[in-house]
Biopython code that builds the backbone (N, CA, C, O; Angstrom):
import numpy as np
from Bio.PDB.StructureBuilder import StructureBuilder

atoms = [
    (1, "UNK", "N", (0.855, -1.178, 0.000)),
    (1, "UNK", "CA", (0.000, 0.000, 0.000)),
    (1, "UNK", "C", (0.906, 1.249, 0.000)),
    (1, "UNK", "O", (1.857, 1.439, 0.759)),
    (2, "UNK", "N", (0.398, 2.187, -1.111)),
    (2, "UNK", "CA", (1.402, 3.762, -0.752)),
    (2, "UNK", "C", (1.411, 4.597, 0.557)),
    (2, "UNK", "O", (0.502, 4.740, 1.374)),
    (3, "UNK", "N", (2.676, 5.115, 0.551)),
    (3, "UNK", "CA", (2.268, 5.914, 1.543)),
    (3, "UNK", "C", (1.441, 7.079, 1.856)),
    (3, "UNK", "O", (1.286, 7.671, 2.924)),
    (4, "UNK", "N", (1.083, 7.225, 1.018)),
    (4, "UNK", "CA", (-0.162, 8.772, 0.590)),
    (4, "UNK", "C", (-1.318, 7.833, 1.341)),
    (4, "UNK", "O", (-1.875, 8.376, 2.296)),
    (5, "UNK", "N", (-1.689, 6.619, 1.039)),
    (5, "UNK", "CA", (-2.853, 5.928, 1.428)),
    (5, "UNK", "C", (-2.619, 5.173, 2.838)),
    (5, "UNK", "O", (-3.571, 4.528, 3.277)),
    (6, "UNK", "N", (-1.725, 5.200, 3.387)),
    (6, "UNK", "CA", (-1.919, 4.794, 4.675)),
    (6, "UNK", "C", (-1.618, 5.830, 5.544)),
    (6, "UNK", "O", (-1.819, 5.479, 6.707)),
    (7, "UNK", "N", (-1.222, 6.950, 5.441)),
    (7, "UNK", "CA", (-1.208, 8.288, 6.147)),
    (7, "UNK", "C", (-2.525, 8.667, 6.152)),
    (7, "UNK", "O", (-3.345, 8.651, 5.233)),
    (8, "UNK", "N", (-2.671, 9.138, 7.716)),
    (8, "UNK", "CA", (-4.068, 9.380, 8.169)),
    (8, "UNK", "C", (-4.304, 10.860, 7.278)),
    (8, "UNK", "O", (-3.418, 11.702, 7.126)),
    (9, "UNK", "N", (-5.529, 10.952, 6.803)),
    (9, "UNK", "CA", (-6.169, 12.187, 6.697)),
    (9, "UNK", "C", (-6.422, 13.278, 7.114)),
    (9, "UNK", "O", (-6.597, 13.617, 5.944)),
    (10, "UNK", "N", (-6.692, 14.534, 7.875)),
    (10, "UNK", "CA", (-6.709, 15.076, 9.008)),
    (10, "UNK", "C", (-7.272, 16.733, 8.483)),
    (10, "UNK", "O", (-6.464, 17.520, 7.989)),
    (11, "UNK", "N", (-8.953, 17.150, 8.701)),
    (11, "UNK", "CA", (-8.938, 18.292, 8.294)),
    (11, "UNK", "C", (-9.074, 18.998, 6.911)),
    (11, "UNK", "O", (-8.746, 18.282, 5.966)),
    (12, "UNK", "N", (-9.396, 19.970, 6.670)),
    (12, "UNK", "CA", (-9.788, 20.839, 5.601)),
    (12, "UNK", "C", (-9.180, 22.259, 5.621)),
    (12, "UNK", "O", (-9.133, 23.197, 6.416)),
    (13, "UNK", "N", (-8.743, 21.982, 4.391)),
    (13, "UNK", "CA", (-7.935, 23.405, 4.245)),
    (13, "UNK", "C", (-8.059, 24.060, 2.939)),
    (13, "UNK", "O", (-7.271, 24.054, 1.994)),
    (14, "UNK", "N", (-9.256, 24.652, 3.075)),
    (14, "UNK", "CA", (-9.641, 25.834, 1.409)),
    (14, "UNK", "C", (-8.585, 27.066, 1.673)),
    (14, "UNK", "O", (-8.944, 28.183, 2.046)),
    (15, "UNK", "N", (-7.442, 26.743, 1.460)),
    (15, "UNK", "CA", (-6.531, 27.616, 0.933)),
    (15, "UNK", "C", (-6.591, 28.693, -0.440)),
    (15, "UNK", "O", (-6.282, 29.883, -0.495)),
    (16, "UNK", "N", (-6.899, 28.152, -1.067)),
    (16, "UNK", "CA", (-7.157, 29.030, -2.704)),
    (16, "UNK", "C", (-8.311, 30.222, -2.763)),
    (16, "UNK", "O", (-8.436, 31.105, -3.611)),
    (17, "UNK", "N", (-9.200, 29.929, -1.452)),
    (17, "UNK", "CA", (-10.039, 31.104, -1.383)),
    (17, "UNK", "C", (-10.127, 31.829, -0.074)),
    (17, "UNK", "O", (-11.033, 32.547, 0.350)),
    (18, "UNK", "N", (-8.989, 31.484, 0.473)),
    (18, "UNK", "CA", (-8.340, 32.180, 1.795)),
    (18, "UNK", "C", (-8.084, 34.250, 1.413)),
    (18, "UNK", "O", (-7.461, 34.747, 0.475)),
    (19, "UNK", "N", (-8.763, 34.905, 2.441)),
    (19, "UNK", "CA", (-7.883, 36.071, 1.960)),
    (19, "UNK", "C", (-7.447, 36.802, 3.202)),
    (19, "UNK", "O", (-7.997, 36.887, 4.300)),
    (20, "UNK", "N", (-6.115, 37.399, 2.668)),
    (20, "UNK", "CA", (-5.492, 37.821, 3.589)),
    (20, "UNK", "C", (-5.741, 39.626, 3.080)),
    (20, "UNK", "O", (-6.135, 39.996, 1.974)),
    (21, "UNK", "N", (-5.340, 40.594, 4.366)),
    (21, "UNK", "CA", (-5.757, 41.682, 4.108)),
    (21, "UNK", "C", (-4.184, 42.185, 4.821)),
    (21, "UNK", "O", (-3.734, 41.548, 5.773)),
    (22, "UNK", "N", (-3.626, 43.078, 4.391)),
    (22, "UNK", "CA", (-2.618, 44.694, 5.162)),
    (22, "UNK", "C", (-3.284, 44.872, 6.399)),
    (22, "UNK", "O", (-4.486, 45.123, 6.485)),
    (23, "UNK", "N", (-2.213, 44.694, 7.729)),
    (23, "UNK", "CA", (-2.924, 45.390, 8.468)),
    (23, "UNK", "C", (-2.404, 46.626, 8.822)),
    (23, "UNK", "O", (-1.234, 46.892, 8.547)),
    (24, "UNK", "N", (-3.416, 47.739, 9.632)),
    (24, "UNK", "CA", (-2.776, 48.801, 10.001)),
    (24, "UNK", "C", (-3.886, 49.454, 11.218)),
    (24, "UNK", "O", (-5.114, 49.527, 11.263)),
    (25, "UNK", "N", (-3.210, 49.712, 11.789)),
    (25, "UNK", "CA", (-3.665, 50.197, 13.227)),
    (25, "UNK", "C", (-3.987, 51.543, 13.114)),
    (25, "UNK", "O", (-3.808, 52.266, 12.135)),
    (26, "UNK", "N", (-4.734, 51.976, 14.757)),
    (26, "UNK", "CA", (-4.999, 53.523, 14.275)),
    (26, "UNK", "C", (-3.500, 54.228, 15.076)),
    (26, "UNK", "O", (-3.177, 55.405, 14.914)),
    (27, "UNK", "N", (-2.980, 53.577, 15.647)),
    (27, "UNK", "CA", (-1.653, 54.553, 16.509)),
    (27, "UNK", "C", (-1.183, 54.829, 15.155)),
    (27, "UNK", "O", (-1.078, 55.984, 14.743)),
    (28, "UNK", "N", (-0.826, 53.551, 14.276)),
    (28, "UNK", "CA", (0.330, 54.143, 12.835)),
    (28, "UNK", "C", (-0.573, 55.555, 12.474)),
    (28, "UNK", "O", (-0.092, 56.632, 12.827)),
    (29, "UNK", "N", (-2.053, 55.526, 11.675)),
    (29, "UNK", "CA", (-2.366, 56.263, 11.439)),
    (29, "UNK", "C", (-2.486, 57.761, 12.555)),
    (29, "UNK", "O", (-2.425, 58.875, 12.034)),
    (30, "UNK", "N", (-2.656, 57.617, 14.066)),
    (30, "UNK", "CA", (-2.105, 59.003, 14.653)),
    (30, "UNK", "C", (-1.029, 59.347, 14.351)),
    (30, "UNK", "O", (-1.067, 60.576, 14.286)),
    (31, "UNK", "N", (0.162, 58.911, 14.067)),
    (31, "UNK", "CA", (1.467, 59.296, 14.228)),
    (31, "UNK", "C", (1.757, 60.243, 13.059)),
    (31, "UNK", "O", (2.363, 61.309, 12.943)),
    (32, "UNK", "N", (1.101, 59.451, 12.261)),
    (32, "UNK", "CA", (1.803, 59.340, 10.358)),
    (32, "UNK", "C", (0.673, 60.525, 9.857)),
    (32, "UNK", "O", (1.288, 61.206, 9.037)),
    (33, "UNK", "N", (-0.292, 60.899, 9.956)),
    (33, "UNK", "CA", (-0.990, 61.440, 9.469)),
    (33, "UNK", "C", (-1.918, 63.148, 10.258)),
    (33, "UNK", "O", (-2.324, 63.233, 11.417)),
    (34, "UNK", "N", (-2.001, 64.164, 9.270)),
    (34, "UNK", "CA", (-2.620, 65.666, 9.837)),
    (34, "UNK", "C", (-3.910, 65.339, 9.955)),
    (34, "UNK", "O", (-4.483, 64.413, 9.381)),
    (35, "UNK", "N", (-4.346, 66.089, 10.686)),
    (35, "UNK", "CA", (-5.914, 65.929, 10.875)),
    (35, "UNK", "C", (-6.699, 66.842, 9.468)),
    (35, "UNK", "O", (-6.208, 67.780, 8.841)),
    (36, "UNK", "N", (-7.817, 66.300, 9.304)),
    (36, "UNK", "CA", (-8.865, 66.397, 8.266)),
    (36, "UNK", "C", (-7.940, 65.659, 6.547)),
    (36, "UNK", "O", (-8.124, 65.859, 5.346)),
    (37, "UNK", "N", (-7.319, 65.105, 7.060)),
    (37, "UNK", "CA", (-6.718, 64.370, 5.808)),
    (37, "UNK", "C", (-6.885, 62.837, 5.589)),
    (37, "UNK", "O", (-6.581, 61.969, 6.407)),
    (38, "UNK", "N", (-7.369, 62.664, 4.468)),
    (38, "UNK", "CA", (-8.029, 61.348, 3.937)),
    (38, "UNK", "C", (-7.080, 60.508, 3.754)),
    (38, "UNK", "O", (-6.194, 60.773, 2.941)),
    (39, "UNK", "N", (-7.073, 59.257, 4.514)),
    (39, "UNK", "CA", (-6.372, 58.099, 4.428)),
    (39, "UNK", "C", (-7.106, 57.157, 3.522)),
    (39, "UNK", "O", (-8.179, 56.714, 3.932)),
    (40, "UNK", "N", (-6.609, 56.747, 2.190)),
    (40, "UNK", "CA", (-6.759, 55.861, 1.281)),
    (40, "UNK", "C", (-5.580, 54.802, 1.049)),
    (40, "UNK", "O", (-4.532, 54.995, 1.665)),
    (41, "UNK", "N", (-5.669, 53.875, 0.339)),
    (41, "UNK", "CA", (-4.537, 53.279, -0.102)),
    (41, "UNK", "C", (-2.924, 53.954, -0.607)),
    (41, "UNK", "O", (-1.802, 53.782, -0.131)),
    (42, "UNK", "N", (-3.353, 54.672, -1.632)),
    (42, "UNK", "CA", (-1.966, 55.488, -2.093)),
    (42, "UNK", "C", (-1.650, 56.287, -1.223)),
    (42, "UNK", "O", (-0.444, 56.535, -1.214)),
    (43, "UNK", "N", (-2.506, 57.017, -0.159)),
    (43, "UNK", "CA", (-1.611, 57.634, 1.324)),
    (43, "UNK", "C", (-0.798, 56.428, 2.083)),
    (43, "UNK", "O", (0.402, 56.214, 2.254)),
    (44, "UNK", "N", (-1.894, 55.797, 2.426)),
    (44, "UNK", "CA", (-1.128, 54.546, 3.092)),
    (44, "UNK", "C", (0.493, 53.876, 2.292)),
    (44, "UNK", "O", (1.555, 53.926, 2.912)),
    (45, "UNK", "N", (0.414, 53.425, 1.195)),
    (45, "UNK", "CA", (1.965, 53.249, 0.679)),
    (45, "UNK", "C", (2.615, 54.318, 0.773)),
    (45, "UNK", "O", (3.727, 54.117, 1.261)),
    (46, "UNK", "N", (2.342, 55.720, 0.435)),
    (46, "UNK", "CA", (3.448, 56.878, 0.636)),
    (46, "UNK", "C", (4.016, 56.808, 1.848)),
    (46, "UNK", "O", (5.180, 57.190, 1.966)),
    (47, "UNK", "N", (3.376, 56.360, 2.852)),
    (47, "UNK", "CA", (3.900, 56.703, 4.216)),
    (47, "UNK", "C", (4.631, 55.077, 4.801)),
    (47, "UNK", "O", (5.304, 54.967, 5.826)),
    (48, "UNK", "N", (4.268, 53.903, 3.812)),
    (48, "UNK", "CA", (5.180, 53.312, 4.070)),
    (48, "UNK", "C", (4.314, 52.212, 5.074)),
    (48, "UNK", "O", (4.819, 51.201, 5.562)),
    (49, "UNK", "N", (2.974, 52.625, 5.251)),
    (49, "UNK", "CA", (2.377, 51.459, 6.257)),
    (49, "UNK", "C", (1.790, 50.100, 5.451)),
    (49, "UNK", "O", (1.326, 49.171, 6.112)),
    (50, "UNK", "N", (1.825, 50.061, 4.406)),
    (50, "UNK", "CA", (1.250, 49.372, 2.969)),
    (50, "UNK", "C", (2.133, 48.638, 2.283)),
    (50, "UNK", "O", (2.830, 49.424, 1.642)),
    (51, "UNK", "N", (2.385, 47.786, 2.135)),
    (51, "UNK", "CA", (3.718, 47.039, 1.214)),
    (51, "UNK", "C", (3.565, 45.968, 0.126)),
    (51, "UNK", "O", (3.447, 44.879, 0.689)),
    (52, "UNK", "N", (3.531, 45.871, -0.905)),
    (52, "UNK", "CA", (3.810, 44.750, -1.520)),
    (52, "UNK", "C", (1.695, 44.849, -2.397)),
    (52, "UNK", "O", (0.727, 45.594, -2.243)),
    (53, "UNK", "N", (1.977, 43.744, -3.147)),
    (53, "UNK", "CA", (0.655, 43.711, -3.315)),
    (53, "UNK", "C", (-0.404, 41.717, -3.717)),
    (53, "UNK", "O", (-1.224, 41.204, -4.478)),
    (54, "UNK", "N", (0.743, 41.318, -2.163)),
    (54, "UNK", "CA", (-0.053, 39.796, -1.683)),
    (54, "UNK", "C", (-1.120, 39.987, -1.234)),
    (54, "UNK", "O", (-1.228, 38.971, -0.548)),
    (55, "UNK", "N", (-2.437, 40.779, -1.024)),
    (55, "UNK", "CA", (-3.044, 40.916, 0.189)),
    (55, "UNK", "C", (-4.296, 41.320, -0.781)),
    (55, "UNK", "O", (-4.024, 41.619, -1.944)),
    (56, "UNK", "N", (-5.525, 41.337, -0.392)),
    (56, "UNK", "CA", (-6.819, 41.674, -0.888)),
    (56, "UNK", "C", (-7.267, 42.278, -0.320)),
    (56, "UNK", "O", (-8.422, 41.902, -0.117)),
    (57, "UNK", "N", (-6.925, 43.503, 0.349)),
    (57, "UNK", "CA", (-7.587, 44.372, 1.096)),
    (57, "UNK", "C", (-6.864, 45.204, 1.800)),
    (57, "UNK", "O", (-5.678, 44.982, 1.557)),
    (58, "UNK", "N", (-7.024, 46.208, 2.691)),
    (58, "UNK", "CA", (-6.754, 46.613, 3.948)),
    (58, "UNK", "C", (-7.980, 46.511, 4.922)),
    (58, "UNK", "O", (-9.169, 46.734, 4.692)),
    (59, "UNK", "N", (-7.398, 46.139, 5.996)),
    (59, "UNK", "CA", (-7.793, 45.882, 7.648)),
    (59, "UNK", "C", (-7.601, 46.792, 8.320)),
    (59, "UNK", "O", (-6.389, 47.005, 8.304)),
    (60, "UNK", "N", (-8.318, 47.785, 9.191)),
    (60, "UNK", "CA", (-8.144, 48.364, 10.447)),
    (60, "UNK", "C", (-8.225, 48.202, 11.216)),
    (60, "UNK", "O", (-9.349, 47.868, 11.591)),
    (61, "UNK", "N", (-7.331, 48.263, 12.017)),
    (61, "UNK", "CA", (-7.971, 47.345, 13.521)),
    (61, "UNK", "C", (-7.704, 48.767, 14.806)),
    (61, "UNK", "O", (-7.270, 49.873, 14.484)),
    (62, "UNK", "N", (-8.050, 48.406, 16.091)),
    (62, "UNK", "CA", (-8.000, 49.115, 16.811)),
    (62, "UNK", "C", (-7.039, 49.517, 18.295)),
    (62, "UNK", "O", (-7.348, 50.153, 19.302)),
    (63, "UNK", "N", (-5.742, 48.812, 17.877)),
    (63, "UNK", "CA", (-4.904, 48.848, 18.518)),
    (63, "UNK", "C", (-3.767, 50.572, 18.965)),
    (63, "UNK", "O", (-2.683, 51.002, 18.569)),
    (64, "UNK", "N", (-4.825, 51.050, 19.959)),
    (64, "UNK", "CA", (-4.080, 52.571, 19.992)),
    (64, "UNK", "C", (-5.501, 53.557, 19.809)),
    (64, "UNK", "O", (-6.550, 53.340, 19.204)),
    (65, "UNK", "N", (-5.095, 54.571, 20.508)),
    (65, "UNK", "CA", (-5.827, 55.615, 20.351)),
    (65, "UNK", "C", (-5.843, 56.744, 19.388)),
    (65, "UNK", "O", (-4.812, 57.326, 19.051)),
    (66, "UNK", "N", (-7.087, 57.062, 18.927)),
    (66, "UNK", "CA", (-6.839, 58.005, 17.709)),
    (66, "UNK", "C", (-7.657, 59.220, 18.104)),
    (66, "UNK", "O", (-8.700, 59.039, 18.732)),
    (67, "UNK", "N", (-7.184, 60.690, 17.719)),
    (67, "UNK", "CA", (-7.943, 61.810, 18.071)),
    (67, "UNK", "C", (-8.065, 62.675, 17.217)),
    (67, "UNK", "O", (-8.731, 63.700, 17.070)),
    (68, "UNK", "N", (-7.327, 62.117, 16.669)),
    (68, "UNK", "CA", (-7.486, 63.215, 14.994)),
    (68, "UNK", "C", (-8.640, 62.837, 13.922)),
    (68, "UNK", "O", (-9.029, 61.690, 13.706)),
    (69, "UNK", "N", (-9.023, 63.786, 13.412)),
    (69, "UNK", "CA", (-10.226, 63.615, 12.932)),
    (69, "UNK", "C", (-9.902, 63.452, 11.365)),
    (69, "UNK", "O", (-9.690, 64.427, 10.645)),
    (70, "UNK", "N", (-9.886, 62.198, 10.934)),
    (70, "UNK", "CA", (-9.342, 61.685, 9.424)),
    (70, "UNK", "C", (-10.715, 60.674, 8.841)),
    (70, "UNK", "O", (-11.642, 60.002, 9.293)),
    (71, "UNK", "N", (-9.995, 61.178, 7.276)),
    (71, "UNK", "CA", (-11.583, 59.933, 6.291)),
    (71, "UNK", "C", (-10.644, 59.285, 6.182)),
    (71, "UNK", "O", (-9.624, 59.738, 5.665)),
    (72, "UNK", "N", (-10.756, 57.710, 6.764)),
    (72, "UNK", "CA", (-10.300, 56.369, 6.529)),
    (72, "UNK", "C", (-10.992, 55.716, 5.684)),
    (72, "UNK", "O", (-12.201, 55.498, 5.771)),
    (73, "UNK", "N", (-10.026, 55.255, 4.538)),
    (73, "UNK", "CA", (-11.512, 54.244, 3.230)),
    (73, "UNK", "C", (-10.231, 53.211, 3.356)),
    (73, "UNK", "O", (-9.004, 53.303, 3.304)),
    (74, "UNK", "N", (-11.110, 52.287, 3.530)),
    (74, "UNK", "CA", (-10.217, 51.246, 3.589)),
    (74, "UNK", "C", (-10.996, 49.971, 3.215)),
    (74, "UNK", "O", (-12.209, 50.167, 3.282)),
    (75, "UNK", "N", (-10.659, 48.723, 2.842)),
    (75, "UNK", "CA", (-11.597, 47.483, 2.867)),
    (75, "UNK", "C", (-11.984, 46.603, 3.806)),
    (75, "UNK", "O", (-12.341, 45.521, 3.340)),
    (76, "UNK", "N", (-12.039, 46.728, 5.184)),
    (76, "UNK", "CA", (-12.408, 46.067, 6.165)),
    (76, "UNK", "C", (-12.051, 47.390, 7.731)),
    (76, "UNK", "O", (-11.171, 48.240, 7.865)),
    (77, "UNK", "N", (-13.242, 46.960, 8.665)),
    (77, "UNK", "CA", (-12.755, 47.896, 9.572)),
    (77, "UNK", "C", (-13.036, 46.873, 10.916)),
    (77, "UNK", "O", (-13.781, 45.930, 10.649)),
    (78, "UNK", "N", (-12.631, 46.923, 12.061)),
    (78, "UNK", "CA", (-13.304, 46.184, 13.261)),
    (78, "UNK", "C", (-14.084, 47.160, 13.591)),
    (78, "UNK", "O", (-14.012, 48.361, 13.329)),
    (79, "UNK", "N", (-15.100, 46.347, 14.398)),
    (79, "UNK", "CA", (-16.315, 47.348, 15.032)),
    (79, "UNK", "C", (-15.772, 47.973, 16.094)),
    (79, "UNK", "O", (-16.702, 48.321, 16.823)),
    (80, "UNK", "N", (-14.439, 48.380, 16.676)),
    (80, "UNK", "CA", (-14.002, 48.950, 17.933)),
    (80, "UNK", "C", (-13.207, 50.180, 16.883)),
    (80, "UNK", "O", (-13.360, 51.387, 17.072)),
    (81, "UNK", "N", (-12.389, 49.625, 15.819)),
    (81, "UNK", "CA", (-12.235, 51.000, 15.208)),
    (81, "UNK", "C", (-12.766, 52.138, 14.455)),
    (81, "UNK", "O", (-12.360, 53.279, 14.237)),
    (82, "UNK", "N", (-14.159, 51.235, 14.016)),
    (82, "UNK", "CA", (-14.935, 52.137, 13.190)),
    (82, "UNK", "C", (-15.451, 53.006, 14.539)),
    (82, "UNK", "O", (-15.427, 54.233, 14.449)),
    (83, "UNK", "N", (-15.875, 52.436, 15.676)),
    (83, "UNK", "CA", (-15.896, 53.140, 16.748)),
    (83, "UNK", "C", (-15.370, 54.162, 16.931)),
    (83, "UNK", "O", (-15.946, 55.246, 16.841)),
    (84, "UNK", "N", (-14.104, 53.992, 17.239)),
    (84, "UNK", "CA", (-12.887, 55.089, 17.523)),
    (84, "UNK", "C", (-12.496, 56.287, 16.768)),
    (84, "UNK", "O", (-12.212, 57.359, 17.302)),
    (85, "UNK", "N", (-12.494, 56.024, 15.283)),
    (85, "UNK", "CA", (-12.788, 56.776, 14.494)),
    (85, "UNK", "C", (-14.043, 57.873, 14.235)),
    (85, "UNK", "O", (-13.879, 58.963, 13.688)),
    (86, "UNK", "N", (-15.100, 57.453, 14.650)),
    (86, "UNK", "CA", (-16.279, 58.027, 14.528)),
    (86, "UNK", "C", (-16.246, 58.774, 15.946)),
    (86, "UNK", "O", (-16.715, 59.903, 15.801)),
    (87, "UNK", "N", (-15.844, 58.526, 17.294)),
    (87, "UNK", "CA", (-15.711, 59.129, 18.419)),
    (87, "UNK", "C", (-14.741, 60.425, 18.070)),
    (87, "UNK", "O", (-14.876, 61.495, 18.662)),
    (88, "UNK", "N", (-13.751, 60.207, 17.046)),
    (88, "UNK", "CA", (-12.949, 61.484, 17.277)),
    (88, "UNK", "C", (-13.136, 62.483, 16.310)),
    (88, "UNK", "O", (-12.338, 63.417, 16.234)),
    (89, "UNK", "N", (-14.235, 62.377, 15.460)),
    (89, "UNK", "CA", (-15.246, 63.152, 14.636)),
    (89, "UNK", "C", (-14.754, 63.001, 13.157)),
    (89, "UNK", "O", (-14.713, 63.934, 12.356)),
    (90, "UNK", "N", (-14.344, 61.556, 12.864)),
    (90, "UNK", "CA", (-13.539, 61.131, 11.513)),
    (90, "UNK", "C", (-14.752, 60.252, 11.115)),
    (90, "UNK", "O", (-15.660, 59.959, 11.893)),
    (91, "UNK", "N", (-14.680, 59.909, 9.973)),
    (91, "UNK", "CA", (-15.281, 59.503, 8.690)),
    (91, "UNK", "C", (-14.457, 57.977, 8.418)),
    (91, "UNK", "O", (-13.235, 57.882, 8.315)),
    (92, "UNK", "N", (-15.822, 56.365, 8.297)),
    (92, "UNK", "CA", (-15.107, 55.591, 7.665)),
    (92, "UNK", "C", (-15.805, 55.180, 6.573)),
    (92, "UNK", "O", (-17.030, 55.065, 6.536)),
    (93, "UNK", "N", (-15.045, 54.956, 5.678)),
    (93, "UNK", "CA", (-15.728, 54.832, 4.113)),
    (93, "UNK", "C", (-15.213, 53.243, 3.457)),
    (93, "UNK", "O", (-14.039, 52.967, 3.214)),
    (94, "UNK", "N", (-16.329, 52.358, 3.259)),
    (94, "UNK", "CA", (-15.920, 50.894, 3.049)),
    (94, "UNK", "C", (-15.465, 51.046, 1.267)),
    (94, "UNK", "O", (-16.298, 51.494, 0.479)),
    (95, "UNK", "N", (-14.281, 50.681, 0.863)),
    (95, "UNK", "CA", (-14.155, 50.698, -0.202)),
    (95, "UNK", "C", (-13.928, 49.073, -0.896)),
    (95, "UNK", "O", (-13.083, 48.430, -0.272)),
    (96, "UNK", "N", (-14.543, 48.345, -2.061)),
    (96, "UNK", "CA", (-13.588, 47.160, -2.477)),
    (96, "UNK", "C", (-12.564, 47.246, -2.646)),
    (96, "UNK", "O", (-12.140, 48.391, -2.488)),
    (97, "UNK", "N", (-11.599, 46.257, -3.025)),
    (97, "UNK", "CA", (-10.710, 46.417, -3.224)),
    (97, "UNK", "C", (-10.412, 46.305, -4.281)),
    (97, "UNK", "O", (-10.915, 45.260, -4.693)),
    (98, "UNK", "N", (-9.583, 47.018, -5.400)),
    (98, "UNK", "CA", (-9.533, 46.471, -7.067)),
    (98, "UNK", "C", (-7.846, 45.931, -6.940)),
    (98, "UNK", "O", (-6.820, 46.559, -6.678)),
    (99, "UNK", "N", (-8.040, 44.799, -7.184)),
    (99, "UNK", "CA", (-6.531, 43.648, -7.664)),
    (99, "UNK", "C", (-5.823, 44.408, -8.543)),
    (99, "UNK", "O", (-6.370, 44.648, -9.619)),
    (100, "UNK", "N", (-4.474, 44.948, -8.291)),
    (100, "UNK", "CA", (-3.590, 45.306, -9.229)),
    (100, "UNK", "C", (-3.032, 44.469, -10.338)),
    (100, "UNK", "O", (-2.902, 43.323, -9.909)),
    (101, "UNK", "N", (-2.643, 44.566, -11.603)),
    (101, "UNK", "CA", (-2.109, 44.350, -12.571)),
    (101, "UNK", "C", (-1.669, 43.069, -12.084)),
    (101, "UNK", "O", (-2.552, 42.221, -12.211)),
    (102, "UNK", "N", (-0.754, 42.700, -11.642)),
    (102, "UNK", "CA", (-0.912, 40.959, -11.044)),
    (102, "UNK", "C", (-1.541, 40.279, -10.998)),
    (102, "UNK", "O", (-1.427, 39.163, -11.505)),
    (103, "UNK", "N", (-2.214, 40.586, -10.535)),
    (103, "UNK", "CA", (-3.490, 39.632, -10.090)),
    (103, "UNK", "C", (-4.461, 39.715, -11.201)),
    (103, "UNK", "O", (-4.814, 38.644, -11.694)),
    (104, "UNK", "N", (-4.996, 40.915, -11.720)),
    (104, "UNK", "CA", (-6.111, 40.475, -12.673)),
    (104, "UNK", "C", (-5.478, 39.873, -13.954)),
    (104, "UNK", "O", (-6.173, 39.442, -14.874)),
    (105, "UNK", "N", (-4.074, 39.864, -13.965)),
    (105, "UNK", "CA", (-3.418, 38.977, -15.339)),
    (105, "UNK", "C", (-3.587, 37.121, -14.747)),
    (105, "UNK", "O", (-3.888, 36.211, -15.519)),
    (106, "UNK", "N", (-3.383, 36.983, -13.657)),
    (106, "UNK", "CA", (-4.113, 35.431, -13.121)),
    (106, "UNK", "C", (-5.032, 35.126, -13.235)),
    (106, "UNK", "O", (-5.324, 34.030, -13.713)),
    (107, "UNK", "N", (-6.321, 36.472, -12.610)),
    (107, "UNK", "CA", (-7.246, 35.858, -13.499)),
    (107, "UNK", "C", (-7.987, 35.894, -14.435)),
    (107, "UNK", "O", (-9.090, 35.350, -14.477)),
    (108, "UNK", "N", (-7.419, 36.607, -15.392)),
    (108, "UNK", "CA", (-7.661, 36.062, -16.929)),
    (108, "UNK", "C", (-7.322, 34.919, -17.565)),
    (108, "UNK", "O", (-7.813, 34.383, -18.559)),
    (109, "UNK", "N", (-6.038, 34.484, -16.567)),
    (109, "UNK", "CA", (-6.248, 32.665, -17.212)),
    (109, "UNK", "C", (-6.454, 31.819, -16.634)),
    (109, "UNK", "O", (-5.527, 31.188, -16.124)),
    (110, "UNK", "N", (-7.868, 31.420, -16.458)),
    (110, "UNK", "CA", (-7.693, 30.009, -15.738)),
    (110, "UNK", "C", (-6.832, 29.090, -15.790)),
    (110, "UNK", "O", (-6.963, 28.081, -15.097)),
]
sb = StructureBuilder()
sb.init_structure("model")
sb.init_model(0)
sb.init_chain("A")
sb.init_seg("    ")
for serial, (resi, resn, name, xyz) in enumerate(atoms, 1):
    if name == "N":
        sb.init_residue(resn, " ", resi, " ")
    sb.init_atom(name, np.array(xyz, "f"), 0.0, 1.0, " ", f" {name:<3s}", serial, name[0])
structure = sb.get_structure()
């Protein structure tokens, strides 16, 4: 008998429709950013909190306090930062995400 067939089985793993997102906190965004200024993606890489383009999204999460009053558009938010944001008289705006040039050349070919 092979060994593929007598090795136990164990679990499920839908990897191929797994997505991973950028994360970024609101301390980066206090530090890095003036108040009444719109945080989008291309702010986010200028400043260096954004890297590479493995990821299907950006994530906000709520690690740190924010008081500045900024429009965050981003593709995912936690409900403690959309919180936080909205407490310090800022704006969050859900955007999709559009796949850069990489990615939509994958999937054009199956």
């Amino acid at each position: 008998m092979p060994l593929a067939r007598r090795v136990p089985k164990r679990g499920f793993v839908n990897g191929a429709f797994k997505k991973s997102y950028a994360i970024v906190n609101l301390a980066e965004l206090e530090a890095r950013f003036d108040p009444g200024t719109v945080v989008d993606e291309k702010s986010l890489r200028a400043h260096g909190l954004v890297k590479g383009h493995e990821f299907d999204g950006i994530k906000i999460l709520a690690n740190g306090a924010l008081t500045k009053r900024l429009e965050v558009h981003a593709t995912k938010f936690s409900d403690s930062a959309a919180s936080k944001v909205a407490a310090a008289g800022g704006k969050t705006v859900v955007v999709p995400y559009k796949p850069h040039a990489v990615h939509s050349r994958m999937e054009d070919n199956p």
